[in-house]
N, C-alpha and C positions, 0 to 999 in steps of 0.2 A: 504494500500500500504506500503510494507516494502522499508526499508532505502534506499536498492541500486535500487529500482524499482522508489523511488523519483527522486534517484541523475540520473537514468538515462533518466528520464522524461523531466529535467533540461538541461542536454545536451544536448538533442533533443532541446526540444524549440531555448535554443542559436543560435546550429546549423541552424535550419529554419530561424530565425533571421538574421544572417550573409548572410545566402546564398541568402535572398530575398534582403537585403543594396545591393549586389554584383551585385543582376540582374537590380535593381534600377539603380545602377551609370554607369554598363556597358549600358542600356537601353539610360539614359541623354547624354553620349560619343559618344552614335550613330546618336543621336537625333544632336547629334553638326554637326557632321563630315558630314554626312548626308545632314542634310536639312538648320542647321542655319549658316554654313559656307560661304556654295555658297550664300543663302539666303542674308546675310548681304555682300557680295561681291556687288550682286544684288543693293543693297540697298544702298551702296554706290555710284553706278553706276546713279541708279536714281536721289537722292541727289545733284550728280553733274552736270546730266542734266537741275534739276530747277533751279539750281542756277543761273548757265548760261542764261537760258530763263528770268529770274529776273532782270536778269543785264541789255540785252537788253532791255523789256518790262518797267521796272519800274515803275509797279503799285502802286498804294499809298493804301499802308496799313496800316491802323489806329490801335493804339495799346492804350486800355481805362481800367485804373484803378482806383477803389476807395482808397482814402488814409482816413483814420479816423481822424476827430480833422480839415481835409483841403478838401476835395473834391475828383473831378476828374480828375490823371492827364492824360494827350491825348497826347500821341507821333507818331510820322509815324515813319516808319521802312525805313534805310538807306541801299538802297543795296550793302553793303561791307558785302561778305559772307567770314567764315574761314571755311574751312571744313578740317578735320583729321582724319585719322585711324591711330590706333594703335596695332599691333598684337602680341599675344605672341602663344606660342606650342597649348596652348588651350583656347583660349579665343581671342574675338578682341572688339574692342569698335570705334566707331567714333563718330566724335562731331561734330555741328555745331554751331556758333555763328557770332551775329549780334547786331546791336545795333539799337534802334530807340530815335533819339534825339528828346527831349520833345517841345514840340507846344507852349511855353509859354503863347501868346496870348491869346492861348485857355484854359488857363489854371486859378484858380479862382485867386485873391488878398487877400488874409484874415487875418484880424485885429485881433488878437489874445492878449486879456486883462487877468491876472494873474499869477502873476511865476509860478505856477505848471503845468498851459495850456502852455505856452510859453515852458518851459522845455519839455514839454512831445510830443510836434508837432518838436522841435528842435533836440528831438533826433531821433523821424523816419524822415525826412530832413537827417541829419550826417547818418544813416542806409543806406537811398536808394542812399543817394548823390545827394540831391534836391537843392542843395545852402545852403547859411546862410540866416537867418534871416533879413530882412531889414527895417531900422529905427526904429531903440530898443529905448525903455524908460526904465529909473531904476528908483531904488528910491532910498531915503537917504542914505540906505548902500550901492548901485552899486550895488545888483541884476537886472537882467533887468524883469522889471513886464511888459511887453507892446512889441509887436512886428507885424510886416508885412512880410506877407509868402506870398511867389511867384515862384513856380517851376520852374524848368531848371536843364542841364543837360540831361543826355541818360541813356535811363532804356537798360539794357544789357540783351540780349534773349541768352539761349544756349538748344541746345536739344542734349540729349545724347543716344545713341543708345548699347548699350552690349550685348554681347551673350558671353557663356562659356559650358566648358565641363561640371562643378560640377552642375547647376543647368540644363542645357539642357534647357533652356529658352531664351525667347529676353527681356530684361528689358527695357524700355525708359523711360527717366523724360527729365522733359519740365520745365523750368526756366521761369519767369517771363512773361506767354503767357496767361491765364487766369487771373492771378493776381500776387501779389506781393508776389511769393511761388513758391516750386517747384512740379509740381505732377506726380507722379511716374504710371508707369502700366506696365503689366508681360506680354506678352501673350505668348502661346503656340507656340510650333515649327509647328503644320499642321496649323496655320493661318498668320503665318508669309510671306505673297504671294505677288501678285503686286494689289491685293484689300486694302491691309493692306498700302502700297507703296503710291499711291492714298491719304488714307484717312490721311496719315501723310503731304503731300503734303499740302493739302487742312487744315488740322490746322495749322500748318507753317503759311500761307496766312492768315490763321483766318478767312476763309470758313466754314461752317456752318458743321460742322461733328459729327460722334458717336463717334472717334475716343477713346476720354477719359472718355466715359460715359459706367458704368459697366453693363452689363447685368447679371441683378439676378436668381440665379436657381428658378426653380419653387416652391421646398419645401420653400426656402426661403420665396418666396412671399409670402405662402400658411400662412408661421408664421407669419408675415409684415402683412397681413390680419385680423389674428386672435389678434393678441393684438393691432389693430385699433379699433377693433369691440368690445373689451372688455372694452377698453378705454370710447368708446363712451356710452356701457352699464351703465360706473361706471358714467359717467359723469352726465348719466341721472338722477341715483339714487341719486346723487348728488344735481343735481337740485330740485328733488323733495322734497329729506330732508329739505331740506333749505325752499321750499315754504311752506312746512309744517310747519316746524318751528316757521317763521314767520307771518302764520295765527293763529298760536294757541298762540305766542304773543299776538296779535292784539285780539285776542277773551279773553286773559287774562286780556290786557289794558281795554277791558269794561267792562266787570264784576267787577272789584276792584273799576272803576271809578262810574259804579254804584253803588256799596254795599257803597264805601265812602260818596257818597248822602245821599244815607238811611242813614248814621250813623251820616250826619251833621244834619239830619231833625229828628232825635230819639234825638239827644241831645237837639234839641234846643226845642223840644217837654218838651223832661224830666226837663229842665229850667222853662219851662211855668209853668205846673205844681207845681214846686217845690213852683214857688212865687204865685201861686193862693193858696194854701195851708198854708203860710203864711196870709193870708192877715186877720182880726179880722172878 
């Protein structure tokens, strides 16, 4: 291929390039205006339906996190809901937030011995906003080595909802409702429905959902399979070297332990001898 047959190769490709970004972003534009506009309109609409039914109802919703170093803390959820949109030309977002004040009662007492455990359970307390520490012990120099943890205070829940032109998608994260983190998930603009409406409802509540549980494509699992299965092959091989190993230890241990026999009973042989061959 001569020089200007490359360079015009090179354009081309560009060109294809450009022109496929163009049908991509005009494609996610339509995908907004379209479906995830009214959609999240929708979905605001829902949102402030359950709100309202919460308010009246006032279920007791149980909110249970593991804390490391302390336990379990156990909050119910207070139904003081904020709910907000925010729109701009091409994108809108809404938020929700709520708080569930912590169950102290139900919550553990733990004696906590050594400055660096003391330090290190005090700083996630100061992180989440659990309290202070109660009835500290120091020592000679006023470090405190010694303390009682006892939770309190309100773990704060927000769930956030976006959609926009540039990615043509609905993104949500979810604050503090599984645990003490935020988890985030994408979904598509044709599943964005009132099946999707539902299943956010119902984690909200902390009903029993798939909501933020991923489903994996098939090839995926197909690989997720295959190095299960390779794992387990190696594992075996694994196990086997080893009992091998260790038999042919053990069959080493008695052979040396017998040849040392023979050599204590050839010595003390060759002893015998040596003094009967002395003797006049």
């Amino acid at each position: 291929m001569g020089l200007l047959d490359e360079l015009e190769s090179e354009a081309q490709r560009r060109k294809s390039t450009e022109e496929d970004a163009a049908a991509l972003k005009a494609a996610r534009e339509t995908a907004y205006r379209t479906v995830l506009e009214p959609a999240m309109a929708a979905l605001f609409a829902y949102l402030g339906e359950l709100v309202a039914k919460l308010k009246v109802l006032q279920p007791k919703i149980a909110i249970r996190h593991a804390l490391a170093g302390y336990g379990d803390l156990v909050g119910y959820v207070e139904h003081e809901y904020e709910l907000s949109e925010s729109r701009q030309p091409s994108s809108k977002e809404i938020t929700l937030t709520f708080f569930a004040p912590i169950a102290s009662s139900e919550c553990p007492s733990v004696q906590v011995e050594g400055a660096n455990r003391v330090r290190a359970l005090s700083a996630l307390f100061q992180r989440y906003r659990l309290g202070a520490p109660l009835a500290p012990t120091k020592d000679a120099s006023g470090e405190i080595v010694g303390a009682t943890f006892k939770a309190k205070g309100r773990i704060p829940l927000t769930a956030v909802f976006a959609a926009d032109a540039a990615s043509g998608q609905l993104r949500m994260s979810f604050s503090n409702f599984d645990d003490l983190a935020t988890a985030v998930k994408t979904v598509a603009p044709d599943r964005v429905n009132e099946d999707l409406y539902d299943q956010i409802g119902r984690y909200l509540m902390r009903d029993p959902t798939e909501l933020m549980r991923e489903v994996l494509p098939e090839d995926y699992r197909s690989q997720l399979r295959a190095r299960v299965h390779q794992q387990e092959v190696k594992r075996r091989w694994e196990s086997q070297i080893v009992a091998r190993q260790q038999q042919d230890i053990e069959m080493l241990k008695r052979e040396y332990g017998i040849g040392a026999r023979f050599n204590k009973i050839g010595d003390a042989m060759g002893k015998l001898r040596g003094l009967m061959s002395k003797k006049p």
